[in-house]
Backbone as JSON, one array per atom type, in Angstrom:
{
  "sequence": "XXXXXXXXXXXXXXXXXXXXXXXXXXXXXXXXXXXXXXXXXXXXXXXXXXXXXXXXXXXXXXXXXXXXXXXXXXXXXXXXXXXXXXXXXXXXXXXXXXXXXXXXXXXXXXXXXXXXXXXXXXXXXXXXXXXXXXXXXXXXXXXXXXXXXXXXXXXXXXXXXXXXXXXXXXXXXXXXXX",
  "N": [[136.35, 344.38, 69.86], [138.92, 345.89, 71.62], [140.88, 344.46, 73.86], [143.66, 344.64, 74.56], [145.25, 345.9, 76.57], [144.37, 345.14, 78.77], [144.61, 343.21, 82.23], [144.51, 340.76, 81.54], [145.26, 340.27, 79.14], [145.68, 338.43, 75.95], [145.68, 335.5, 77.99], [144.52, 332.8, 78.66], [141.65, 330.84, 80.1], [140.11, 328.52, 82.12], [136.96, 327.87, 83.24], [135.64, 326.43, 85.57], [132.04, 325.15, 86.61], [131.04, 327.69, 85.78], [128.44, 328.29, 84.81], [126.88, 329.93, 86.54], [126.43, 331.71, 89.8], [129.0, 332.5, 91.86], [131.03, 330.97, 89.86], [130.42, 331.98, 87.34], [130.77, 334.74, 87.81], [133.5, 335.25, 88.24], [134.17, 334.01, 85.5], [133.28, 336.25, 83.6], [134.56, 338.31, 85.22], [137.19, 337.75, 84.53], [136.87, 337.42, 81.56], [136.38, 340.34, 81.29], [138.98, 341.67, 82.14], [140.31, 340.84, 79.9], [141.09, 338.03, 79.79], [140.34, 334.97, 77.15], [137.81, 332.8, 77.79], [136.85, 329.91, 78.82], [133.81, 328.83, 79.52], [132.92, 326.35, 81.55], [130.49, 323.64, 82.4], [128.37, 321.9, 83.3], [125.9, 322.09, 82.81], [124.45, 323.04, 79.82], [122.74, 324.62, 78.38], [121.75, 327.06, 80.2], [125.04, 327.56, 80.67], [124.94, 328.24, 77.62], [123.83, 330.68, 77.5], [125.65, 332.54, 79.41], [128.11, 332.55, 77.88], [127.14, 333.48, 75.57], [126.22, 336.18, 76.66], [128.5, 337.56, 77.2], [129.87, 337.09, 75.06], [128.31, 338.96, 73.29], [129.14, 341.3, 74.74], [132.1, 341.24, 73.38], [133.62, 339.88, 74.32], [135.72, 337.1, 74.11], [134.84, 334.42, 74.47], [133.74, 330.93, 75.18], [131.19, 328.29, 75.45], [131.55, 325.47, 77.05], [130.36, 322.59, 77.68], [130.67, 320.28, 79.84], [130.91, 317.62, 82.71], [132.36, 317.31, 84.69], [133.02, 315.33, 86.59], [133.91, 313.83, 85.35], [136.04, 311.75, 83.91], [136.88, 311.3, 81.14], [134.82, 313.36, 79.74], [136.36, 315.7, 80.83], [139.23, 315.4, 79.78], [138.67, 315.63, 77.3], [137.5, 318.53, 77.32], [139.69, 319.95, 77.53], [141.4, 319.78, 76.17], [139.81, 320.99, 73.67], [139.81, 323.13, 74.74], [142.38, 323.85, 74.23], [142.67, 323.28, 71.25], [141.53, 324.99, 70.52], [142.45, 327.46, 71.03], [145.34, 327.83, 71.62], [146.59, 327.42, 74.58], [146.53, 326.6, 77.98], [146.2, 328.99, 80.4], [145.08, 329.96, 83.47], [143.32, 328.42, 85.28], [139.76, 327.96, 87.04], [139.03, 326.47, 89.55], [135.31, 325.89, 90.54], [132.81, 324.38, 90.31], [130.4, 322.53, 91.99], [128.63, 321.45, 94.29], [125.81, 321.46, 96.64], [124.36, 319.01, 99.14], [122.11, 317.69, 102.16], [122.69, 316.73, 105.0], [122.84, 313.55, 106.87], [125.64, 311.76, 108.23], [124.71, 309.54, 108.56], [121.97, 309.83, 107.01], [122.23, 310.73, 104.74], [122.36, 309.2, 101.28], [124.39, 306.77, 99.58], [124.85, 307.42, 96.96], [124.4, 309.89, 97.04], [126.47, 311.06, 98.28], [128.33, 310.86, 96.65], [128.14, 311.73, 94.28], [128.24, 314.39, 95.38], [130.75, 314.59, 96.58], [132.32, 313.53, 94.54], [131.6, 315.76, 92.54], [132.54, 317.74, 93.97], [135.23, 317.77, 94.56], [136.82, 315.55, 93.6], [136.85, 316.36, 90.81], [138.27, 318.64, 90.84], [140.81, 317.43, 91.24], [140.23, 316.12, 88.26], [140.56, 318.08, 86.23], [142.66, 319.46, 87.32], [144.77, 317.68, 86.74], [144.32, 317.09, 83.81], [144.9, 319.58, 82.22], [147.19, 320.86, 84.25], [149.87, 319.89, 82.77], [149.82, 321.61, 80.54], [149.28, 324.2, 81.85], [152.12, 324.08, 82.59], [153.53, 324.95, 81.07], [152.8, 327.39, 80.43], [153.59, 328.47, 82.54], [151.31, 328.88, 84.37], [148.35, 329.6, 86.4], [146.77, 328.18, 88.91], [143.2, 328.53, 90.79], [141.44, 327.35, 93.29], [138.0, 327.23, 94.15], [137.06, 327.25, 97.61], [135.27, 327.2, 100.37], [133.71, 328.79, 103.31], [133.22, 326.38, 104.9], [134.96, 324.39, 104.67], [137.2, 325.03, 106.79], [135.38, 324.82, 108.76], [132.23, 323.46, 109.99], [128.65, 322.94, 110.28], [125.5, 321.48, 111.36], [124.06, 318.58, 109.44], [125.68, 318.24, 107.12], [127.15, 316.34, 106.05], [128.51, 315.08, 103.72], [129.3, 317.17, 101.9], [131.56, 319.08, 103.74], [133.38, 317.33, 104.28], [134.05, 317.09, 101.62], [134.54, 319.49, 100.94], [136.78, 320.34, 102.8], [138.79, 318.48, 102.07], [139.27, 319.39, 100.0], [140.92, 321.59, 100.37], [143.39, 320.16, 101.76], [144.04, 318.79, 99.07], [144.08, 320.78, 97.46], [146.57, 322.13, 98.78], [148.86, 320.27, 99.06], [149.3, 320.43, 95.84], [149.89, 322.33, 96.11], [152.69, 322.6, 97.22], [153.61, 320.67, 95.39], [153.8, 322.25, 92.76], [154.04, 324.57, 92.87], [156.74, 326.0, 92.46]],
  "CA": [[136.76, 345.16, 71.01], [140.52, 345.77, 71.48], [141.37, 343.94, 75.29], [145.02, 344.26, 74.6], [145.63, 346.34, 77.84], [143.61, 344.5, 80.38], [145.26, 342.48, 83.12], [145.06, 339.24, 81.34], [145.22, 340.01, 77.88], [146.84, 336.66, 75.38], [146.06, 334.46, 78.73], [143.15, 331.95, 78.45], [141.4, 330.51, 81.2], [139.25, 327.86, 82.31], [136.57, 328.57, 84.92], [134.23, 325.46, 85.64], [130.82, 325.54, 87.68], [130.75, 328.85, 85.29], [127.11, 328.92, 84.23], [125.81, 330.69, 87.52], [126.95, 331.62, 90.75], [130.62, 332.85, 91.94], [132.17, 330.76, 88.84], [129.81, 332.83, 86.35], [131.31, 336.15, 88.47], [134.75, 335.01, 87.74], [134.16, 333.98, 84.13], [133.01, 337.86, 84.19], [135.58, 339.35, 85.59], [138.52, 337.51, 83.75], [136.63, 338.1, 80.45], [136.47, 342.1, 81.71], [140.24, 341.69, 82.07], [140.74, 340.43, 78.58], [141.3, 336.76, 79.03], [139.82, 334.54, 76.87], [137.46, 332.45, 79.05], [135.84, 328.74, 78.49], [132.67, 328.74, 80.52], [132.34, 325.13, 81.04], [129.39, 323.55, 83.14], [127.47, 320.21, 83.1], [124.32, 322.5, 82.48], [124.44, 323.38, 78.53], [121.74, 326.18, 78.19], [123.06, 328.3, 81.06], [126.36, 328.31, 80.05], [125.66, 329.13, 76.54], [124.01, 331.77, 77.57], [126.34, 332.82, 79.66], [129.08, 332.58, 76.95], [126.19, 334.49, 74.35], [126.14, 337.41, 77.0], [129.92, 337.66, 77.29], [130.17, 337.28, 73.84], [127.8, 339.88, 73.1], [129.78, 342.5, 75.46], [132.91, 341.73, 72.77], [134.37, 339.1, 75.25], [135.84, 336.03, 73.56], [134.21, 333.29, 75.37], [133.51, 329.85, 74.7], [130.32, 327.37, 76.14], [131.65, 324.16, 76.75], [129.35, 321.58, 78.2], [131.45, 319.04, 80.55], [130.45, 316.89, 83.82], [133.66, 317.77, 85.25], [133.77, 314.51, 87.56], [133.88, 312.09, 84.07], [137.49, 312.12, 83.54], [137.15, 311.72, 79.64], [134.83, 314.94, 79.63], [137.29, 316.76, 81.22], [140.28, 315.73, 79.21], [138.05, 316.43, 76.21], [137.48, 320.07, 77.68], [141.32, 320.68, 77.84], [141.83, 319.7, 74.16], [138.84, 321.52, 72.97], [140.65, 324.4, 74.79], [143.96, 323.91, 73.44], [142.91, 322.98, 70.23], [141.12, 326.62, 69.89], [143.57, 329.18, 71.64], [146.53, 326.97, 71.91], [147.67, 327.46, 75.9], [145.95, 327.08, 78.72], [147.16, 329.71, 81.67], [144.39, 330.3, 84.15], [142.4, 327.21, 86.16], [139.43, 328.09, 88.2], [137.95, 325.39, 89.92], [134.22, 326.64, 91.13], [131.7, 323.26, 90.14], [130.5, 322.75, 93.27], [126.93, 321.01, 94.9], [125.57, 320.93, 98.21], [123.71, 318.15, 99.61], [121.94, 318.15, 102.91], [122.0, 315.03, 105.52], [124.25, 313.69, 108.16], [126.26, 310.46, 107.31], [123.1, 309.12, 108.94], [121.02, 310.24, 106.45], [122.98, 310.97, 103.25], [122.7, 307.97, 101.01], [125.23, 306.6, 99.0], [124.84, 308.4, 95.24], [124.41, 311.64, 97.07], [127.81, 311.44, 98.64], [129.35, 310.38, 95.19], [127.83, 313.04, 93.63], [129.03, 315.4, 95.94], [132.7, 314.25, 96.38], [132.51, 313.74, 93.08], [131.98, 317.2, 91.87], [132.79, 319.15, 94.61], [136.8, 317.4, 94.97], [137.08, 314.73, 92.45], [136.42, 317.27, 89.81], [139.35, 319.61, 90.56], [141.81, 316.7, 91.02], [140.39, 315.8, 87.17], [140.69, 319.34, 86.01], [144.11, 320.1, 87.41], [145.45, 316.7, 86.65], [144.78, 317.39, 82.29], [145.72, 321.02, 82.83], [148.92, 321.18, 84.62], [151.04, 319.77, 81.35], [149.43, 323.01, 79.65], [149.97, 325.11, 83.03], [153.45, 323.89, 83.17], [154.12, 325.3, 79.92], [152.91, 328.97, 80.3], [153.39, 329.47, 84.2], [149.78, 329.49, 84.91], [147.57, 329.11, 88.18], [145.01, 327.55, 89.89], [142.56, 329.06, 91.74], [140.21, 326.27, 93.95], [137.23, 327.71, 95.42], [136.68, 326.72, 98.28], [133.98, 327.31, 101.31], [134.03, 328.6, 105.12], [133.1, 325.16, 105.14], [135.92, 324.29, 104.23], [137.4, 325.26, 108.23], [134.29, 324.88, 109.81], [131.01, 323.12, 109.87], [127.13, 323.03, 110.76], [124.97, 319.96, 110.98], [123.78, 318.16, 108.27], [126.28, 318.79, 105.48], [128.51, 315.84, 106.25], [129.06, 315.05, 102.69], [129.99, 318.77, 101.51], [131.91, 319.37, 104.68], [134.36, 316.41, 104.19], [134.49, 317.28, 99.89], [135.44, 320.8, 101.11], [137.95, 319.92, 103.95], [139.72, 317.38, 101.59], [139.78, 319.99, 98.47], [141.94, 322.26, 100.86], [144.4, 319.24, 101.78], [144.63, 318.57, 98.13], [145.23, 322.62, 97.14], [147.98, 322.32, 99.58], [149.61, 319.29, 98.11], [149.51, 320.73, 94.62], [150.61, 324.0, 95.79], [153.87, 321.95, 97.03], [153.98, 320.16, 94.28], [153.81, 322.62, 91.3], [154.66, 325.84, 92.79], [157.89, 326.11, 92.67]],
  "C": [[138.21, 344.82, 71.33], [140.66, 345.44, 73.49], [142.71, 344.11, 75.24], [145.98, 344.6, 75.62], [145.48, 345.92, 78.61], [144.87, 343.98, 80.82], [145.81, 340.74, 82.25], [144.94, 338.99, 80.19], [146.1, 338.77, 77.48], [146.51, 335.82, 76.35], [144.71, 334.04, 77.78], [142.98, 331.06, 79.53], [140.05, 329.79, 81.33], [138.71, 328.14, 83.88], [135.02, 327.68, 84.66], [133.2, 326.26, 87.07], [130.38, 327.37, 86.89], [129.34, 329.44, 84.76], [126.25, 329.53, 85.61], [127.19, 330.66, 88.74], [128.37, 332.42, 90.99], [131.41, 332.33, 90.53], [130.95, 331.85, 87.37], [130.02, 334.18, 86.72], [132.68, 336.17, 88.02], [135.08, 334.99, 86.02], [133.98, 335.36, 83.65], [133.87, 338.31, 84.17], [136.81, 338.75, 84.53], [138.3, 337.93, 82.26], [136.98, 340.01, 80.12], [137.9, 342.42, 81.51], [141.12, 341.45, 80.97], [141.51, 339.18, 78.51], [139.72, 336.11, 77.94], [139.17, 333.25, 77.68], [136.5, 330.51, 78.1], [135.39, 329.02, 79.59], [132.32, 327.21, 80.19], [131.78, 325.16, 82.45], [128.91, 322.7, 82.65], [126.14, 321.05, 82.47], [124.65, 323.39, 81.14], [123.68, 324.96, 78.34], [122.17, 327.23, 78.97], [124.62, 328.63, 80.5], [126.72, 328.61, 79.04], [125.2, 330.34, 76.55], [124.65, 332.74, 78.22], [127.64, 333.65, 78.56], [128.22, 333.63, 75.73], [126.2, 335.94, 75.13], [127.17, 338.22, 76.82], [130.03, 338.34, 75.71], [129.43, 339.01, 72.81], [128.11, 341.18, 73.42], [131.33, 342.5, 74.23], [133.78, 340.72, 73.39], [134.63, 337.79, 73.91], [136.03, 334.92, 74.43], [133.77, 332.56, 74.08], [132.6, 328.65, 75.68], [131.09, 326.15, 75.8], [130.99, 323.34, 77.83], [129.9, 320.36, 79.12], [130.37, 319.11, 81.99], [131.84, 317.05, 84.66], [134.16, 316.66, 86.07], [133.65, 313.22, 86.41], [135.18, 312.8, 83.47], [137.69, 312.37, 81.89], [136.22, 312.57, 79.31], [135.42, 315.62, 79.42], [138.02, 316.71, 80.23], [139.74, 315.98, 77.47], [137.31, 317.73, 76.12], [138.53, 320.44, 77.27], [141.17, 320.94, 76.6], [141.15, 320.63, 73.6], [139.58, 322.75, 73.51], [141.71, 324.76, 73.84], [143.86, 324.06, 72.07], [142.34, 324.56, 69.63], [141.64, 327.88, 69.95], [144.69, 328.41, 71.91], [147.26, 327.02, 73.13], [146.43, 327.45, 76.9], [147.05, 328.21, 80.0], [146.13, 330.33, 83.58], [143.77, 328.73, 84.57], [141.71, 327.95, 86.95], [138.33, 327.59, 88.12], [136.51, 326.22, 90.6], [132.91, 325.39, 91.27], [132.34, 323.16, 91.88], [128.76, 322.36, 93.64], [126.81, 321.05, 96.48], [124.34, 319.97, 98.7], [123.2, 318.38, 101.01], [121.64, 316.87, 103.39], [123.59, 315.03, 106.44], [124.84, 312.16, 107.31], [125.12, 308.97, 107.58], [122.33, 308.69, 107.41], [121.27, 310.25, 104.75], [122.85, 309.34, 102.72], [123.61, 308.05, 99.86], [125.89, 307.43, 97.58], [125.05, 309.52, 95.97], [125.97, 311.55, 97.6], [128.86, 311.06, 97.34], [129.3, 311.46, 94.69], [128.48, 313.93, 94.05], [130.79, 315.6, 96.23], [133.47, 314.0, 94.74], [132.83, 315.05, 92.29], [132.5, 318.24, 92.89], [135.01, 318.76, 94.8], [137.26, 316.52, 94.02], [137.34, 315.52, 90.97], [137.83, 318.08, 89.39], [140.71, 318.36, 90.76], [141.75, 316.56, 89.27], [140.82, 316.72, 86.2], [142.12, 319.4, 85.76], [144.92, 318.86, 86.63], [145.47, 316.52, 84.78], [145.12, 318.27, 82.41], [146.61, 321.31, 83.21], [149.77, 320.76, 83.78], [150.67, 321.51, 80.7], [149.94, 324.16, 80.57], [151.27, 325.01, 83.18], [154.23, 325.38, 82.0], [154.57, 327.09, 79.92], [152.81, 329.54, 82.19], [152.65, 329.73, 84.66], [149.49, 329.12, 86.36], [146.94, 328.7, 87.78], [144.7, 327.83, 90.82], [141.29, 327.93, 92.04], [139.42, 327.1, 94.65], [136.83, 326.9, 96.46], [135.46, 326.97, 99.39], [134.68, 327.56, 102.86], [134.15, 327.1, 105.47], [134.25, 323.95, 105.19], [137.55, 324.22, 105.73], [136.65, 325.04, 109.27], [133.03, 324.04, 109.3], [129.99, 323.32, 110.14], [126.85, 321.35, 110.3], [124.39, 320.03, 109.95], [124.19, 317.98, 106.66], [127.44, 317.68, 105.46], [129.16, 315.47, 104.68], [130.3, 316.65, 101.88], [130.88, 319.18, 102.33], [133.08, 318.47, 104.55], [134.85, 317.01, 102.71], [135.31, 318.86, 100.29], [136.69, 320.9, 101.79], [139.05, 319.24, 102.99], [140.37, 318.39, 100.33], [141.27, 321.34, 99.45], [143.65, 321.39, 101.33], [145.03, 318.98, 99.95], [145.49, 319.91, 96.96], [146.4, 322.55, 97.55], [149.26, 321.4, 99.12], [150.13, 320.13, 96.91], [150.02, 322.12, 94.59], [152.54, 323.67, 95.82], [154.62, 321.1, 96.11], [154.83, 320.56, 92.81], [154.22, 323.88, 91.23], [155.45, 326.63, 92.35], [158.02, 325.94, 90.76]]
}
């Protein structure tokens, strides 16, 4: 299938948390657009079928299997990118958990877990990625959450991981923008 018109033909783009959800909508749509898309995701089977559906529409997708908050995962995502389409130009952060508990209640692992993947994740992400982003002028897109401005009880873990991933967007927007 000839993509050579779309929006984002030649780019290539990483789009974690991609085996379900908003980042499996994105992986979607950028494929639709004619990037080439890694669908990576801690959960293997989902995201190869993900990447088998894609692929099946003509899309050139790729399942890759990462934990996104284990730093040598990640930077063995990038490579595995690079080393197959040679650029990255797209980032979009989407891994993402929610836990339920107050700081009460929440015990220790679960708030790792959750700060872990929901903010730790896109620091590890962006932080192999931006040498490659520097290169071809790319973005990063962080999803983030209402939550993100606002709260409800019981989410104090997710509610802080979201709050903090918008402080650190903002950083890196001053950082790398330009």
């Amino acid at each position: 299938m000839n993509h050579g018109d779309k929006e984002f033909s030649g780019k290539v783009a990483i789009v974690t948390g991609a085996a379900m959800g908003i980042g499996q909508a994105v992986a979607e749509l950028l494929a639709e657009r004619g990037a080439k898309v890694a669908i990576v995701d801690r959960d293997e089977v989902p995201a190869k079928e993900v990447a088998d559906t894609l692929s099946a529409r003509g899309f050139e997708v790729r399942a890759i299997a990462t934990d996104v908050s284990s730093g040598a995962q990640v930077a063995a995502c990038i490579a595995e990118v690079v080393d197959a389409w040679g650029r990255i130009d797209i980032v979009s952060n989407n891994a993402g958990i929610q836990r339920y508990g107050t700081v009460e209640t929440t015990t220790e692992s679960e708030w790792d877990e959750v700060i872990d993947i929901n903010l730790k994740s896109v620091y590890l992400v962006c932080h192999h990625a931006i040498p490659h982003l520097r290169k071809t002028r790319g973005a990063i897109v962080n999803m983030a959450s209402v939550q993100s401005f606002a709260t409800q009880r019981g989410v104090a873990a997710y509610t802080t991981g979201k709050h903090a991933l918008i402080g650190l967007t903002r950083s890196m927007a001053l950082d790398f923008a330009g």
